[in-house]
PDB file of N, H, CA, C and O in Angstrom:
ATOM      1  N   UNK A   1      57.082 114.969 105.655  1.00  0.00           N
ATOM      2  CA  UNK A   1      58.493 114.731 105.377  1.00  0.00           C
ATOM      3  C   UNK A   1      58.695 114.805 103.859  1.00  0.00           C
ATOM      4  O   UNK A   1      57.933 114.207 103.100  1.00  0.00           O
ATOM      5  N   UNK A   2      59.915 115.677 103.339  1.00  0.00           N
ATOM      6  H   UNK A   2      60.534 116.163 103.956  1.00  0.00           H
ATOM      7  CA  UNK A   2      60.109 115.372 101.774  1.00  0.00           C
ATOM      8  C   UNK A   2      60.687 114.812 101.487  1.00  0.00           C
ATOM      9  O   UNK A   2      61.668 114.550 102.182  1.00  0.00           O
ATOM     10  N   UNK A   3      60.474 114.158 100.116  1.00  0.00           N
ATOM     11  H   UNK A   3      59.677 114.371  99.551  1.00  0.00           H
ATOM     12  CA  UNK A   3      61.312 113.014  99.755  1.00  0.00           C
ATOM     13  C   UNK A   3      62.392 112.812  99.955  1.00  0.00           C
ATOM     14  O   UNK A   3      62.795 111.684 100.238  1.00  0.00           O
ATOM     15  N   UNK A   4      63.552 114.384  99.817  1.00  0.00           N
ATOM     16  H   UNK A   4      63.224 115.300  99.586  1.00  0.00           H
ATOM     17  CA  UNK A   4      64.588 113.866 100.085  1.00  0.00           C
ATOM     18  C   UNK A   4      65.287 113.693 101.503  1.00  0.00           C
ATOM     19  O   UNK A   4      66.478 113.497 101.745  1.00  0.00           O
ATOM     20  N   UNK A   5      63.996 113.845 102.546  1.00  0.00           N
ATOM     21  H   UNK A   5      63.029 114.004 102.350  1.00  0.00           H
ATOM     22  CA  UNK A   5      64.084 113.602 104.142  1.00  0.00           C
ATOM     23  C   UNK A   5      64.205 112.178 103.855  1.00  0.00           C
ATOM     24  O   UNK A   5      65.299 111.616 103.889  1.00  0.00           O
ATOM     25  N   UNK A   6      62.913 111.463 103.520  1.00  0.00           N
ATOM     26  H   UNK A   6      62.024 111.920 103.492  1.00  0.00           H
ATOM     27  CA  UNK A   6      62.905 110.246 103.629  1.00  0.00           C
ATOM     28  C   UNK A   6      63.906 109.701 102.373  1.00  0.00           C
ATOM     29  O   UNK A   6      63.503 108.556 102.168  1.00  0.00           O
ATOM     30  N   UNK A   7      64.607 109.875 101.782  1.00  0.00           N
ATOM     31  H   UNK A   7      64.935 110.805 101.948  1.00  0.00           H
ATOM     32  CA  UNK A   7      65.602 109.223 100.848  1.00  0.00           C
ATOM     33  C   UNK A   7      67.193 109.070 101.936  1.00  0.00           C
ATOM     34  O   UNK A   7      68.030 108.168 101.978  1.00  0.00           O
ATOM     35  N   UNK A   8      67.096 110.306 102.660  1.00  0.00           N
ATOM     36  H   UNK A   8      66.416 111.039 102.626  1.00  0.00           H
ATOM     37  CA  UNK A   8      67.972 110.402 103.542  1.00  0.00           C
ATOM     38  C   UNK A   8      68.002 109.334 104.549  1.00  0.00           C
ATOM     39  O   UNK A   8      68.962 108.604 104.798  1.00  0.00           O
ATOM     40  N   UNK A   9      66.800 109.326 105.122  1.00  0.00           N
ATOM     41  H   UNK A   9      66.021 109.919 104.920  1.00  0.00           H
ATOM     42  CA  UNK A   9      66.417 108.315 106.429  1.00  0.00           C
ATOM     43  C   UNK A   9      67.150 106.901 105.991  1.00  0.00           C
ATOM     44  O   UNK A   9      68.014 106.138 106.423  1.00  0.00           O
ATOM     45  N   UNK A  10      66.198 107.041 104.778  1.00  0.00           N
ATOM     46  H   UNK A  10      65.496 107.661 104.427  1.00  0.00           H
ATOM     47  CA  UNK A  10      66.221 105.301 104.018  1.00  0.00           C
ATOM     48  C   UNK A  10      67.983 105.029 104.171  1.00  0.00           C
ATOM     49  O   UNK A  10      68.389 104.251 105.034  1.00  0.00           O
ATOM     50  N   UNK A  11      68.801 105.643 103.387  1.00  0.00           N
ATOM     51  H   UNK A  11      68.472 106.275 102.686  1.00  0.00           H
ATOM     52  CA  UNK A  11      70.013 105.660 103.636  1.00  0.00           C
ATOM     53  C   UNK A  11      70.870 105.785 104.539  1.00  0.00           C
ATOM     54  O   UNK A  11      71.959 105.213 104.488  1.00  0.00           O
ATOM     55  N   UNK A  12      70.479 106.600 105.559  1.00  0.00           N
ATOM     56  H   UNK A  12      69.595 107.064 105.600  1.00  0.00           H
ATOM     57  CA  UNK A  12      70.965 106.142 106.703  1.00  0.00           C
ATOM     58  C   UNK A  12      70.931 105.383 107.637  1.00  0.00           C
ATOM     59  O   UNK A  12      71.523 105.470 108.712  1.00  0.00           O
ATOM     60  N   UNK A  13      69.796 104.112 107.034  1.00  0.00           N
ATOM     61  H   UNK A  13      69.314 104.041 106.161  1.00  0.00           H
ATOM     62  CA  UNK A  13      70.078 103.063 107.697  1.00  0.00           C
ATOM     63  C   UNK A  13      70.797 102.037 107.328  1.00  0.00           C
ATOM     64  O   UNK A  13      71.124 101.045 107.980  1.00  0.00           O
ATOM     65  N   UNK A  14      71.107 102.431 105.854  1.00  0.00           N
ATOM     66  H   UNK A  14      70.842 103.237 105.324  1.00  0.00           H
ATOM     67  CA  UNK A  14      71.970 101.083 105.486  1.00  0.00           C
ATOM     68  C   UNK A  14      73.221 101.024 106.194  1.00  0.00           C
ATOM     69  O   UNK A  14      73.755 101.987 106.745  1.00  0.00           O
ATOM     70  N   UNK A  15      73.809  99.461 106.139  1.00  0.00           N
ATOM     71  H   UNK A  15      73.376  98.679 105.691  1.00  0.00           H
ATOM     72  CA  UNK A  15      75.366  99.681 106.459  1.00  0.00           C
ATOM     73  C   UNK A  15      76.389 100.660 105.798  1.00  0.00           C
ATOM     74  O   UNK A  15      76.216 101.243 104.728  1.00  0.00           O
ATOM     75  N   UNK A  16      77.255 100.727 106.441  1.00  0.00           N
ATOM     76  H   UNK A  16      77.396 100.253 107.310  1.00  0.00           H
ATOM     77  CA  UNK A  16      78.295 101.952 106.146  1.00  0.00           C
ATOM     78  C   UNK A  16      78.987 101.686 104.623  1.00  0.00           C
ATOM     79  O   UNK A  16      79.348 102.577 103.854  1.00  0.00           O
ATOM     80  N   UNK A  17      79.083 100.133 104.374  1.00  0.00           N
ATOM     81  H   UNK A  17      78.789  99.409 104.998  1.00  0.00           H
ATOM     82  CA  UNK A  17      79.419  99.877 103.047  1.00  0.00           C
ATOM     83  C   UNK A  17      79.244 100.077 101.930  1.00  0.00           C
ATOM     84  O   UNK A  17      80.034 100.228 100.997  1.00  0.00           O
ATOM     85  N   UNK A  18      77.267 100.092 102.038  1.00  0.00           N
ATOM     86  H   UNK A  18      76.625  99.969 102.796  1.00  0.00           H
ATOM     87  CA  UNK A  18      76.509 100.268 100.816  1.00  0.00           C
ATOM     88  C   UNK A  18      76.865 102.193 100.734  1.00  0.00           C
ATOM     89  O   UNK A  18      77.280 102.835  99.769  1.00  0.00           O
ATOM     90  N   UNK A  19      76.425 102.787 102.446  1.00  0.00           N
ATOM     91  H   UNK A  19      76.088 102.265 103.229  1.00  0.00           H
ATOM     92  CA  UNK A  19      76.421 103.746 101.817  1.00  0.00           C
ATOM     93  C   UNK A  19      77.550 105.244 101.327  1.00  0.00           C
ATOM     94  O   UNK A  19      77.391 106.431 101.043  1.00  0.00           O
ATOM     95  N   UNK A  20      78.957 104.037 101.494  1.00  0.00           N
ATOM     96  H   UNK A  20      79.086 103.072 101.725  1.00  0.00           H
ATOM     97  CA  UNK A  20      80.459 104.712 100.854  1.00  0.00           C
ATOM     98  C   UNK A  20      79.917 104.131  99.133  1.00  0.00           C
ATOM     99  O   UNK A  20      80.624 104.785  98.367  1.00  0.00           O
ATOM    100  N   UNK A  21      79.263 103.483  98.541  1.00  0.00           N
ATOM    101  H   UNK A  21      78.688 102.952  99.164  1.00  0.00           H
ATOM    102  CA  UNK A  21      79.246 102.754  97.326  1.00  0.00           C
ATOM    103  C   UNK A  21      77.988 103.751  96.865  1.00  0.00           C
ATOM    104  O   UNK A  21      77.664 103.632  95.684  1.00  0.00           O
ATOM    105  N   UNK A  22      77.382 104.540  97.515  1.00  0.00           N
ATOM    106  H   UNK A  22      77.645 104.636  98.475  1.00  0.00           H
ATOM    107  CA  UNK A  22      76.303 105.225  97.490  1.00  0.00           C
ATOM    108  C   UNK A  22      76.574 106.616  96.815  1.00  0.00           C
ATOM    109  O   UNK A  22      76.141 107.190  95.815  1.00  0.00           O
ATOM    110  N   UNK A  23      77.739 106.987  98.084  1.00  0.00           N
ATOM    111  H   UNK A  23      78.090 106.521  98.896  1.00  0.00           H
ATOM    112  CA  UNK A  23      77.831 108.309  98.083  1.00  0.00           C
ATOM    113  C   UNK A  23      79.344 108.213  96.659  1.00  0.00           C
ATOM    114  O   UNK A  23      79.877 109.294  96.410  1.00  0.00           O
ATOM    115  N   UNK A  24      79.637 107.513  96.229  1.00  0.00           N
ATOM    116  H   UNK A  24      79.204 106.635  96.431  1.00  0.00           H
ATOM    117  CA  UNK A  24      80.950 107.228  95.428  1.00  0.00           C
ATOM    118  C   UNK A  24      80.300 107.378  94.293  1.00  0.00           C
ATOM    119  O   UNK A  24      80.612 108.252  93.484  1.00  0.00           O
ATOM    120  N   UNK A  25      79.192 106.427  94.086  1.00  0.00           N
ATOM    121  H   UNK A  25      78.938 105.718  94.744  1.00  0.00           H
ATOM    122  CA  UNK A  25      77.954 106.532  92.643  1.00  0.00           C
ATOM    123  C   UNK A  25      77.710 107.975  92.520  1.00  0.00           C
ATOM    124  O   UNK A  25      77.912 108.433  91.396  1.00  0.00           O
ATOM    125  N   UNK A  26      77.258 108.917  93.573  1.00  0.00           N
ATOM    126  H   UNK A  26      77.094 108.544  94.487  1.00  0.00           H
ATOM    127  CA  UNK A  26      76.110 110.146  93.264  1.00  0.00           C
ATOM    128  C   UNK A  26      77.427 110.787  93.258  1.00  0.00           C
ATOM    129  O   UNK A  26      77.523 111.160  92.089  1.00  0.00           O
ATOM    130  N   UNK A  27      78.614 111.176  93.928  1.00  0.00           N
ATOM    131  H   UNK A  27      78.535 110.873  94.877  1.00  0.00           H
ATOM    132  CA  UNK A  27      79.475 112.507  93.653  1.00  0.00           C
ATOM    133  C   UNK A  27      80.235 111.632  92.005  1.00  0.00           C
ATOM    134  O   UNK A  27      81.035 112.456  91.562  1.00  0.00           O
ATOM    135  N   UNK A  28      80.230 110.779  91.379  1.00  0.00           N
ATOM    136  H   UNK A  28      79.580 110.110  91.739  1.00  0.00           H
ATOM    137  CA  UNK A  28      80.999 110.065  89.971  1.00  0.00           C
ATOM    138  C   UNK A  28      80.059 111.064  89.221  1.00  0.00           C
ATOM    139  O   UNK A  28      80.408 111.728  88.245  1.00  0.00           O
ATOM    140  N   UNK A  29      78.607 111.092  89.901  1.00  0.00           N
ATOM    141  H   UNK A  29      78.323 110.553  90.694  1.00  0.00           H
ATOM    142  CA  UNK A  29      77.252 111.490  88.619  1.00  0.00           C
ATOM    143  C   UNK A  29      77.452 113.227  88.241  1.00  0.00           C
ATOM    144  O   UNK A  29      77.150 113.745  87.167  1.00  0.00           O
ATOM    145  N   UNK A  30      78.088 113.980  89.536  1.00  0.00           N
ATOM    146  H   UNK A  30      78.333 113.559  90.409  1.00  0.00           H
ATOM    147  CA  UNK A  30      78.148 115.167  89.126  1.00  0.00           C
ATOM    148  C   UNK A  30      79.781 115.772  88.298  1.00  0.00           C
ATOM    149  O   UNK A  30      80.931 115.418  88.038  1.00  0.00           O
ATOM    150  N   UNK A  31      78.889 116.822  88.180  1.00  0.00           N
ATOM    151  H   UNK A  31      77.955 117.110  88.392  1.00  0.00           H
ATOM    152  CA  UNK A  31      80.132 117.466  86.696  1.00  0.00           C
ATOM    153  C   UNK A  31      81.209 117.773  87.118  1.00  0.00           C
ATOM    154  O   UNK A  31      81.093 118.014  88.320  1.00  0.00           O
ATOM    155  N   UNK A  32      82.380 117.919  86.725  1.00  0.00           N
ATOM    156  H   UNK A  32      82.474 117.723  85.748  1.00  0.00           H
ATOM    157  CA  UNK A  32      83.584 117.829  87.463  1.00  0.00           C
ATOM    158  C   UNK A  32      83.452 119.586  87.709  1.00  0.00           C
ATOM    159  O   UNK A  32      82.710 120.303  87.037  1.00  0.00           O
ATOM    160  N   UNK A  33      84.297 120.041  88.762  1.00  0.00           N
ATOM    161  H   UNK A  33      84.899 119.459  89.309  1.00  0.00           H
ATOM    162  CA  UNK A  33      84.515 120.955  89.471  1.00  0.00           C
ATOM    163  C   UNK A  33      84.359 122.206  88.008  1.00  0.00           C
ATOM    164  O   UNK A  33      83.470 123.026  87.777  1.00  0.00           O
ATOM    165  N   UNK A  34      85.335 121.955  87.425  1.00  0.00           N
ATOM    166  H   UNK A  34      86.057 121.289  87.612  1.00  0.00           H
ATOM    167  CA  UNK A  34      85.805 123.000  86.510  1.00  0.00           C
ATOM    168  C   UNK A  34      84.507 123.241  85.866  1.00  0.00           C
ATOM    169  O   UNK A  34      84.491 124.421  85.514  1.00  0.00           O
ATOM    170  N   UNK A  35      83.574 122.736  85.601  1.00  0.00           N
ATOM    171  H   UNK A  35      83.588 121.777  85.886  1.00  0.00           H
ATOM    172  CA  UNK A  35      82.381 122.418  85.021  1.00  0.00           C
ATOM    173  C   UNK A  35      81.480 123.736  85.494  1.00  0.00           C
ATOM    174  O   UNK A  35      81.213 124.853  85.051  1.00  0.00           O
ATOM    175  N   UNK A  36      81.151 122.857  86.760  1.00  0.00           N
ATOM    176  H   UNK A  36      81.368 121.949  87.120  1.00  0.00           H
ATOM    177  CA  UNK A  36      80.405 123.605  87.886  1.00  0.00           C
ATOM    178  C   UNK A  36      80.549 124.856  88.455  1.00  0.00           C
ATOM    179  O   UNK A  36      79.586 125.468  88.917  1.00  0.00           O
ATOM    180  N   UNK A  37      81.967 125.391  88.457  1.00  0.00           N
ATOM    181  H   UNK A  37      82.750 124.894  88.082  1.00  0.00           H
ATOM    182  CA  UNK A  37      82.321 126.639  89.478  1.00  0.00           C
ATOM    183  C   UNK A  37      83.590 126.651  89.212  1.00  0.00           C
ATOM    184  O   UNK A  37      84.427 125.955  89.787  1.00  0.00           O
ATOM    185  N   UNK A  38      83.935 127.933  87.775  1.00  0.00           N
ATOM    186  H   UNK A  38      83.255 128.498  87.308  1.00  0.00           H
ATOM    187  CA  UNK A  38      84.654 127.908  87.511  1.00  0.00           C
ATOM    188  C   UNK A  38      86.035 129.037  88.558  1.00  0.00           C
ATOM    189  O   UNK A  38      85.619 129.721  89.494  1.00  0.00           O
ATOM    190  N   UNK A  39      87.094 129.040  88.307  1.00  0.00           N
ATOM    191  H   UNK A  39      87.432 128.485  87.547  1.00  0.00           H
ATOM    192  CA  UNK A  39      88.085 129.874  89.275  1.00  0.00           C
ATOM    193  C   UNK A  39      87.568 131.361  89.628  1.00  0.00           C
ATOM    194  O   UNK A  39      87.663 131.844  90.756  1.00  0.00           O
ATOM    195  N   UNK A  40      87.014 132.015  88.524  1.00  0.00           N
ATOM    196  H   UNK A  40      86.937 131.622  87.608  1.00  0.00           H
ATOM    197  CA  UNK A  40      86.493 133.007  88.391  1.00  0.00           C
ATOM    198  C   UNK A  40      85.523 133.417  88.895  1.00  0.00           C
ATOM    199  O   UNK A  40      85.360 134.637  88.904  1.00  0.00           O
ATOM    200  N   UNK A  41      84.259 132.306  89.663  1.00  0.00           N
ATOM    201  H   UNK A  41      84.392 131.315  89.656  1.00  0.00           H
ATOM    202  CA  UNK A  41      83.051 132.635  90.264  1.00  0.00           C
ATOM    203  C   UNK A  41      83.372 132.002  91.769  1.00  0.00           C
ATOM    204  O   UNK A  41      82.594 131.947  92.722  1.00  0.00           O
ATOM    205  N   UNK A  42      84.780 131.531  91.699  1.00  0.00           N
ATOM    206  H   UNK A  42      85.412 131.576  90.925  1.00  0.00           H
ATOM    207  CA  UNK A  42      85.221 131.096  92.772  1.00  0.00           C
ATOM    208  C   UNK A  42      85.585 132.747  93.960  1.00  0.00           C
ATOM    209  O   UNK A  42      85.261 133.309  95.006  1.00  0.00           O
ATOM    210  N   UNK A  43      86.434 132.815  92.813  1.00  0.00           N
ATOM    211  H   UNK A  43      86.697 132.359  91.963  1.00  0.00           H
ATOM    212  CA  UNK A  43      87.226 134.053  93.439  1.00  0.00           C
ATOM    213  C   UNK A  43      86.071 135.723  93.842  1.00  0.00           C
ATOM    214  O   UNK A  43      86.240 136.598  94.691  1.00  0.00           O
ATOM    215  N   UNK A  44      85.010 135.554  92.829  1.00  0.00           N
ATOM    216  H   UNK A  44      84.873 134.844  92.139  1.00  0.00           H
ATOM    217  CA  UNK A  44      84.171 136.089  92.807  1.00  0.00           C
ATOM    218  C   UNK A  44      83.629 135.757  94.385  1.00  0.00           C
ATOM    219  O   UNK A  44      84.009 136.610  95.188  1.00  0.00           O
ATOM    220  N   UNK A  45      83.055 134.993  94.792  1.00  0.00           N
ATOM    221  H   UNK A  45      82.746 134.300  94.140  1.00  0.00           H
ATOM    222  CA  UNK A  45      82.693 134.366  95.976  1.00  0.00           C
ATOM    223  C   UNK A  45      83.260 134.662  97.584  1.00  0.00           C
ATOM    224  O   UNK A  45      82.738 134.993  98.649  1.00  0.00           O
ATOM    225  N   UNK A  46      84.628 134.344  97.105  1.00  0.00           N
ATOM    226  H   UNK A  46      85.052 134.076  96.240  1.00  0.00           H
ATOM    227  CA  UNK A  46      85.549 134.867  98.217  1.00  0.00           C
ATOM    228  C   UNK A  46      85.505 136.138  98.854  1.00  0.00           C
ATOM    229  O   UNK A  46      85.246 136.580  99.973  1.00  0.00           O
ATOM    230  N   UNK A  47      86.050 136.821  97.087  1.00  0.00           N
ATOM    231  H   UNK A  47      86.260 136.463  96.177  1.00  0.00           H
ATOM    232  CA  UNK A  47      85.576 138.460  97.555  1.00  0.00           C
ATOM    233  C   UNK A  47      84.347 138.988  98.290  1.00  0.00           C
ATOM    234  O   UNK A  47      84.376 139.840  99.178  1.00  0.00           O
ATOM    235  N   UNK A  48      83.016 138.238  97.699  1.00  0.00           N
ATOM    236  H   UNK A  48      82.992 137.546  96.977  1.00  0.00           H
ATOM    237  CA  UNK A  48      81.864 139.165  98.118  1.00  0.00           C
ATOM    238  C   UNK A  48      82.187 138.242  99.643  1.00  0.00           C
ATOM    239  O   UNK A  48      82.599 138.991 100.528  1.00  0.00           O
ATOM    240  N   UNK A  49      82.094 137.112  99.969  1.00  0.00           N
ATOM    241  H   UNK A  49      81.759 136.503  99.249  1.00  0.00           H
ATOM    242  CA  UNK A  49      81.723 136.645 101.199  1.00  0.00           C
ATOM    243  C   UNK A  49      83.040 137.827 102.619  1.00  0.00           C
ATOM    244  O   UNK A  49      82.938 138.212 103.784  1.00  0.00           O
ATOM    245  N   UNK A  50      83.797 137.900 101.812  1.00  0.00           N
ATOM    246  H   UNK A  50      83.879 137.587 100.866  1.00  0.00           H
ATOM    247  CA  UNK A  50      85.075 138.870 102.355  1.00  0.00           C
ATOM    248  C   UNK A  50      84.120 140.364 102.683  1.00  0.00           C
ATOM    249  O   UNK A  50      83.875 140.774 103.817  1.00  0.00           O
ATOM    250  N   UNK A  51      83.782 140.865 101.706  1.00  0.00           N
ATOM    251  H   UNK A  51      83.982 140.532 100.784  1.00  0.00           H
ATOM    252  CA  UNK A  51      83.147 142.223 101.664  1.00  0.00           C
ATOM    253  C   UNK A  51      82.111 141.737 103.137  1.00  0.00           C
ATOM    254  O   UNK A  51      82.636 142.074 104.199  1.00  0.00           O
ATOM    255  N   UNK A  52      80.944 141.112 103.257  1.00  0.00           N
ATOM    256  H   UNK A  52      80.518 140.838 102.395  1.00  0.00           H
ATOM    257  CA  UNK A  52      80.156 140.742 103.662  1.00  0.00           C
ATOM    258  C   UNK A  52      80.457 140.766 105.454  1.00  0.00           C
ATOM    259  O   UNK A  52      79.695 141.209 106.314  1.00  0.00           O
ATOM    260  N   UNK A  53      81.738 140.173 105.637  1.00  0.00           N
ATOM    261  H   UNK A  53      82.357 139.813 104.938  1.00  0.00           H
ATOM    262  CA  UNK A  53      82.456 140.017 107.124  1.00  0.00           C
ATOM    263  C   UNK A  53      83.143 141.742 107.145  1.00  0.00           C
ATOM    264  O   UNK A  53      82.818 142.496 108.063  1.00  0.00           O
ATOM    265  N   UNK A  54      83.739 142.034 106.450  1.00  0.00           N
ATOM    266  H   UNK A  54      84.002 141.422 105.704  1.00  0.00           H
ATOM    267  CA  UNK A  54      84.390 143.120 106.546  1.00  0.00           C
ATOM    268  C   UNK A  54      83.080 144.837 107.099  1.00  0.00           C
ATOM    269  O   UNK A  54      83.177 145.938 107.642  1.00  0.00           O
ATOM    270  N   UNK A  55      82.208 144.097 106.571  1.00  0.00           N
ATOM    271  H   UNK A  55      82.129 143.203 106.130  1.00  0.00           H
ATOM    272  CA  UNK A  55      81.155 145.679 106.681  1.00  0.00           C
ATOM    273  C   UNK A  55      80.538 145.218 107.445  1.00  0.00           C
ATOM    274  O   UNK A  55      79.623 146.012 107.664  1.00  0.00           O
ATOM    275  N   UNK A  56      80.349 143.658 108.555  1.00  0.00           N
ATOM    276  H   UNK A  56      81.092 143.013 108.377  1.00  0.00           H
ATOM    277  CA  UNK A  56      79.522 143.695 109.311  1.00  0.00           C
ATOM    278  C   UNK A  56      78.345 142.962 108.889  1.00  0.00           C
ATOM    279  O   UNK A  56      77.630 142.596 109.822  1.00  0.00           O
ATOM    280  N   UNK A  57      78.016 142.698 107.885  1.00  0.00           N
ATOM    281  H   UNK A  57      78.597 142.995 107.127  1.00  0.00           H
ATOM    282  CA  UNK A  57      76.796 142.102 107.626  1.00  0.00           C
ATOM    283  C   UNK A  57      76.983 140.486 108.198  1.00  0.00           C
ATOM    284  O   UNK A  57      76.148 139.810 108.800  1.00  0.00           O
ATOM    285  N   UNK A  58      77.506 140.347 108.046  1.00  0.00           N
ATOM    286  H   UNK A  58      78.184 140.896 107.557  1.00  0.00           H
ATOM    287  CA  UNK A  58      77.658 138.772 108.880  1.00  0.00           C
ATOM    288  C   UNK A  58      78.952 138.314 109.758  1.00  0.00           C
ATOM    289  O   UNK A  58      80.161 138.521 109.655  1.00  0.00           O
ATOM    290  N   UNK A  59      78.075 137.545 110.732  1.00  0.00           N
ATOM    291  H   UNK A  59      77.093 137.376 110.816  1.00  0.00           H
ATOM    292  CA  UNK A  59      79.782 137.402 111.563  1.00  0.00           C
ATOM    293  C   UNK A  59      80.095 136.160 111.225  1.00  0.00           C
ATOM    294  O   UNK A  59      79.156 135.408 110.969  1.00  0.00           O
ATOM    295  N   UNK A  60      81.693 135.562 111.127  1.00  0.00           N
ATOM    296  H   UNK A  60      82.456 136.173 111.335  1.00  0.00           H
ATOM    297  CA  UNK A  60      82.192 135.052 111.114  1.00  0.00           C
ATOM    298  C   UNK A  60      81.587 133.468 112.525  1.00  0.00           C
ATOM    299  O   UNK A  60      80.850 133.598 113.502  1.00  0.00           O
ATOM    300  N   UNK A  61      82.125 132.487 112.130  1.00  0.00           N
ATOM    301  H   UNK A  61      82.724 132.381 111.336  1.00  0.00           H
ATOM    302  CA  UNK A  61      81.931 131.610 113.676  1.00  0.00           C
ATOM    303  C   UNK A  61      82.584 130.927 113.551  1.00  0.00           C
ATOM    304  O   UNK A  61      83.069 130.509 112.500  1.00  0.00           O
ATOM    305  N   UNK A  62      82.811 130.569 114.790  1.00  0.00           N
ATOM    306  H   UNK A  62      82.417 130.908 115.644  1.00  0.00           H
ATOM    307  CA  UNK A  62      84.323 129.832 115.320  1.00  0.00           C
ATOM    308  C   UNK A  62      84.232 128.117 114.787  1.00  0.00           C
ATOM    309  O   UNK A  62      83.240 127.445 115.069  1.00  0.00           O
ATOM    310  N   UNK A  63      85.256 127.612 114.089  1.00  0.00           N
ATOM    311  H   UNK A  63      86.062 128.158 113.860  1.00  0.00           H
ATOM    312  CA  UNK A  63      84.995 126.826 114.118  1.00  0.00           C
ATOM    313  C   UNK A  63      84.401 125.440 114.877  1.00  0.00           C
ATOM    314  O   UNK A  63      84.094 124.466 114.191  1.00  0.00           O
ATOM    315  N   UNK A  64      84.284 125.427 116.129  1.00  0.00           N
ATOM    316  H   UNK A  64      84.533 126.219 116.687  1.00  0.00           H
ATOM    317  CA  UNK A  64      83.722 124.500 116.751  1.00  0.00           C
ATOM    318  C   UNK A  64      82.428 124.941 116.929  1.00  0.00           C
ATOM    319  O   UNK A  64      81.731 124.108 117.510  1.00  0.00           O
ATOM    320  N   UNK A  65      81.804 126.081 116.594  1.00  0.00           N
ATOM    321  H   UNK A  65      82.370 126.757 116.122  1.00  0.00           H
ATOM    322  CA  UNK A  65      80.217 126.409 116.417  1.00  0.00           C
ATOM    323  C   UNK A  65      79.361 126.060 114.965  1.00  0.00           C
ATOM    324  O   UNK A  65      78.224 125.709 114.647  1.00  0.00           O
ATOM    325  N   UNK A  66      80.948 126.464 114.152  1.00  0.00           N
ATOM    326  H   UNK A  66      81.871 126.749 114.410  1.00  0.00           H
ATOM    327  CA  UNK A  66      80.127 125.179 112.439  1.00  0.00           C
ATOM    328  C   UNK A  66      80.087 124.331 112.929  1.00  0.00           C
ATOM    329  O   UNK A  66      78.909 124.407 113.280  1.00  0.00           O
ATOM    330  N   UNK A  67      80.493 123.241 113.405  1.00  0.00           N
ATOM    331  H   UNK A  67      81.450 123.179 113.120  1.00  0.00           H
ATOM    332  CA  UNK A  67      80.096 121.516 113.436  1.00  0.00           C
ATOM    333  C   UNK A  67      79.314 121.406 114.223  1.00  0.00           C
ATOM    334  O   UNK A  67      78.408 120.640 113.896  1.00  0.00           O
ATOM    335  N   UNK A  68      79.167 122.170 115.894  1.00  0.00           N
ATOM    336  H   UNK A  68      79.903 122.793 116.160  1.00  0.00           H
ATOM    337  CA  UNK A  68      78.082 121.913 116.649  1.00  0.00           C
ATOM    338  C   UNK A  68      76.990 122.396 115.877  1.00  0.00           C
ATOM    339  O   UNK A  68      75.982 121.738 116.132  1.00  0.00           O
ATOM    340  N   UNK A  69      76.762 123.434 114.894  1.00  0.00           N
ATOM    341  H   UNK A  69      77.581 123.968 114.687  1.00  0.00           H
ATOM    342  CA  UNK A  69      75.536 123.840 114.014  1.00  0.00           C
ATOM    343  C   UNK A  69      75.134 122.161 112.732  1.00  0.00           C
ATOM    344  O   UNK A  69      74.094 121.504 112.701  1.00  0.00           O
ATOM    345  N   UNK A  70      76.261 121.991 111.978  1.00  0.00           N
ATOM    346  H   UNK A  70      77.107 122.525 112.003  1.00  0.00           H
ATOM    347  CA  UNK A  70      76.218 120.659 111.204  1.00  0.00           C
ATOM    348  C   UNK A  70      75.693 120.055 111.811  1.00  0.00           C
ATOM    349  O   UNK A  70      74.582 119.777 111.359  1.00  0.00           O
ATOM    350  N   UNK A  71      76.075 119.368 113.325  1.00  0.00           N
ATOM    351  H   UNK A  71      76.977 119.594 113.692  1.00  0.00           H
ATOM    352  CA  UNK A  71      75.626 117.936 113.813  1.00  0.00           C
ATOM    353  C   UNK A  71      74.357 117.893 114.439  1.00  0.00           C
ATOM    354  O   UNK A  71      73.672 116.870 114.411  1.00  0.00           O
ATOM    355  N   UNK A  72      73.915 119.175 115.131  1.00  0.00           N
ATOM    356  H   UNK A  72      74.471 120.005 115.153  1.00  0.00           H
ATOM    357  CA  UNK A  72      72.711 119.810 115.365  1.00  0.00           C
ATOM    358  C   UNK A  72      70.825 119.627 114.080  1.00  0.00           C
ATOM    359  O   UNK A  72      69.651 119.316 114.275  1.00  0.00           O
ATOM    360  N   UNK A  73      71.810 120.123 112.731  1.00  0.00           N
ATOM    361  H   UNK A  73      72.764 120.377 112.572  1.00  0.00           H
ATOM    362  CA  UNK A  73      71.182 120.022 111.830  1.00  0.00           C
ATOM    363  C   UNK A  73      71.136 118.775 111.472  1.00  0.00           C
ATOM    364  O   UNK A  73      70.118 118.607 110.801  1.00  0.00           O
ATOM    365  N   UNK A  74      71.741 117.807 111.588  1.00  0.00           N
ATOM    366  H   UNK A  74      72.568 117.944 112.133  1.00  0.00           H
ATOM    367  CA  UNK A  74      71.913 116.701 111.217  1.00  0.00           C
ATOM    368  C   UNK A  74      70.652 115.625 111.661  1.00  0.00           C
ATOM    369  O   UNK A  74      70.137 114.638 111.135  1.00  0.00           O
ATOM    370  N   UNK A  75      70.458 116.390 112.935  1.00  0.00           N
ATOM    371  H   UNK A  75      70.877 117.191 113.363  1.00  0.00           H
ATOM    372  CA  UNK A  75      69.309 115.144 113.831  1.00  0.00           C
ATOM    373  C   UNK A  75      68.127 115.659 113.469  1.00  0.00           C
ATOM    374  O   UNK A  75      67.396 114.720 113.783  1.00  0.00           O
ATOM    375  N   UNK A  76      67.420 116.479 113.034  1.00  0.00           N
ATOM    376  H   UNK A  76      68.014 117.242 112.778  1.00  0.00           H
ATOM    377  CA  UNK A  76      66.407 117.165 112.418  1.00  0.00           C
ATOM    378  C   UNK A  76      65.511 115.866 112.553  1.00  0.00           C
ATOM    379  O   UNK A  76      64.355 115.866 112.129  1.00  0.00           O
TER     380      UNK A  76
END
């Protein structure tokens, strides 16, 4: 297991309180949006992921197959 399996575990056993006070601490710690990913590598993004569906290289999925994939991944 890697650490951040077991950092995960550890945390998901606390109560729901600590870990809204958890997750409030670690997203305060990162750089604000504009920082990180600016409009420009945004839009950049869109396009290629656009190109990507458009020629076939990847299909699209319905939304109720993302979350059954999320919650799936989740129990790992």
């Amino acid at each position: 297991m890697s650490a951040i399996e077991e950092i995960e575990k550890t945390v998901l056993a606390l109560p729901v309180e600590q870990r809204v006070l958890l997750a409030e601490s670690l997203l305060s710690s990162l750089p604000p949006m504009s920082e990180a990913w600016s409009e420009a590598e945004e839009l950049a993004e869109v396009e290629r992921r656009e190109r990507e569906i458009e020629s076939g290289k990847v299909q699209p999925l319905p939304e109720a197959e993302f979350w059954r994939r999320v919650e799936t991944g989740r129990q790992r």
